[in-house]
C-alpha positions in Angstrom: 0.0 0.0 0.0 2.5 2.3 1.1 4.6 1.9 -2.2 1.5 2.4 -4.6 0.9 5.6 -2.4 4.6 6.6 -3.1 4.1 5.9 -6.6 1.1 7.7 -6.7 2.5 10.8 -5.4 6.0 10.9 -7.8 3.4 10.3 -10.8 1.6 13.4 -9.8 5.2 15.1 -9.3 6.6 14.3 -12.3 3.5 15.7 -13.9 3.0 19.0 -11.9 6.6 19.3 -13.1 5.7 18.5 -16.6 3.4 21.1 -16.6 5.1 23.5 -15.1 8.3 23.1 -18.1 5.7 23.5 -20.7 4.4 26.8 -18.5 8.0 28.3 -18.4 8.2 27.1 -22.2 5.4 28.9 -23.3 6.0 32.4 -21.2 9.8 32.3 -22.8 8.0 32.0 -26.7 5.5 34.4 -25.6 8.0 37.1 -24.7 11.0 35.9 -27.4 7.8 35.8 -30.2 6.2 39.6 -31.1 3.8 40.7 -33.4 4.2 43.4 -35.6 2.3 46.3 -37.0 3.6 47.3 -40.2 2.6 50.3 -43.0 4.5 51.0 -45.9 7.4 48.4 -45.4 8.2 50.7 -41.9 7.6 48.9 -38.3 4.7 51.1 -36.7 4.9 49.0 -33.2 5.2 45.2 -31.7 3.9 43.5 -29.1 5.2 40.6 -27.3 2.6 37.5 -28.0 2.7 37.2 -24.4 1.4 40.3 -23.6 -1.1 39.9 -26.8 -2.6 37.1 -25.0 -3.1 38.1 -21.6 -4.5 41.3 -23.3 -7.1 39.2 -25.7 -8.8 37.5 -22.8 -10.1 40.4 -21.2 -9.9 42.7 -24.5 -11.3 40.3 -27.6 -14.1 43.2 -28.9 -11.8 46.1 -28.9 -8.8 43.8 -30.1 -11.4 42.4 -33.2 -12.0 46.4 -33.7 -9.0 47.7 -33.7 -7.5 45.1 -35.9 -10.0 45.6 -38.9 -9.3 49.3 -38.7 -5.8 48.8 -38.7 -6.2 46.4 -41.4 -8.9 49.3 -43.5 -6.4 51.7 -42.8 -3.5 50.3 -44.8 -1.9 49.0 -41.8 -0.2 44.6 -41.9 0.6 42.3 -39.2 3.5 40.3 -39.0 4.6 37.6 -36.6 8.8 37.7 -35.7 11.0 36.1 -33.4 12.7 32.5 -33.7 9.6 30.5 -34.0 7.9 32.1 -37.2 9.5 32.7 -40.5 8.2 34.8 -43.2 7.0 31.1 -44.9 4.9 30.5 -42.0 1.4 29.4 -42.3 0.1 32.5 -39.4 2.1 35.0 -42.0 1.3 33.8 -45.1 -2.7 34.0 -43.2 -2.0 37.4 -42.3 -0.8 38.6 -45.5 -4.0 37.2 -46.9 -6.3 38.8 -44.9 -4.7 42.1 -45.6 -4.5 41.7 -49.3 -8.3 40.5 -49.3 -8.8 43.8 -46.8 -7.1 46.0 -49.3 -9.2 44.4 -52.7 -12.0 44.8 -51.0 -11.5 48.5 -50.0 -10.0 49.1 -53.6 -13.7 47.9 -54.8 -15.7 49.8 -52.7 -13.4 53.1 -54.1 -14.4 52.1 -57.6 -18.1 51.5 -57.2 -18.3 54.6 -54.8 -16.4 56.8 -58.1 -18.5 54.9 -60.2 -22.0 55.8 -58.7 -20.5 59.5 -58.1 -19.5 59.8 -61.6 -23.2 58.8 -63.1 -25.0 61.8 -61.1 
């Protein structure tokens, strides 16, 4: 009894340690990761993904916002730091959504010139 209770207890140790490597794991990429807010080929600002996560919980309406205005207003997002490459799936997604952003704006300024120029 007294050795399944031992064994018991270094299982659960070895997995509360587990867990806490994969914790101190994901704060390091989290603070070595950043994403960046980019217009006209020039850095604007980055953010540690860290703080970008912490922020989201709390802040996911104002983050969804802001990000689609950024995105109207000319504005791209990049992620940077050891773990993401500019081949990366979340950049090539990124760049994606901001051309689709940018075609669709450059639409609405055609049919908006369009409809002014039949009056």
């Amino acid at each position: 009894m007294d050795s399944k209770k031992r064994n018991n207890e270094s299982s659960f140790a070895e997995e509360l340690g587990k867990c806490v490597r994969w914790l101190e794991e994901a704060i390091k990429n989290g603070a070595d990761n950043h994403l960046y807010v980019v217009k006209d080929g020039k850095d604007s600002f980055h953010v540690p993904l860290l703080v970008l996560v912490v922020l989201f919980i709390p802040l996911c309406w104002l983050f969804a916002i802001l990000g689609a205005a950024l995105l109207l207003c000319g504005y791209r997002y990049e992620f940077r730091g050891p773990n993401f490459s500019e081949e990366d799936k979340a950049n090539q997604m990124l760049n994606k959504a901001a051309d689709a952003c940018t075609s669709a704006k450059e639409d609405f300024k055609k049919g908006y010139q369009k409809e002014n120029a039949d009056q």
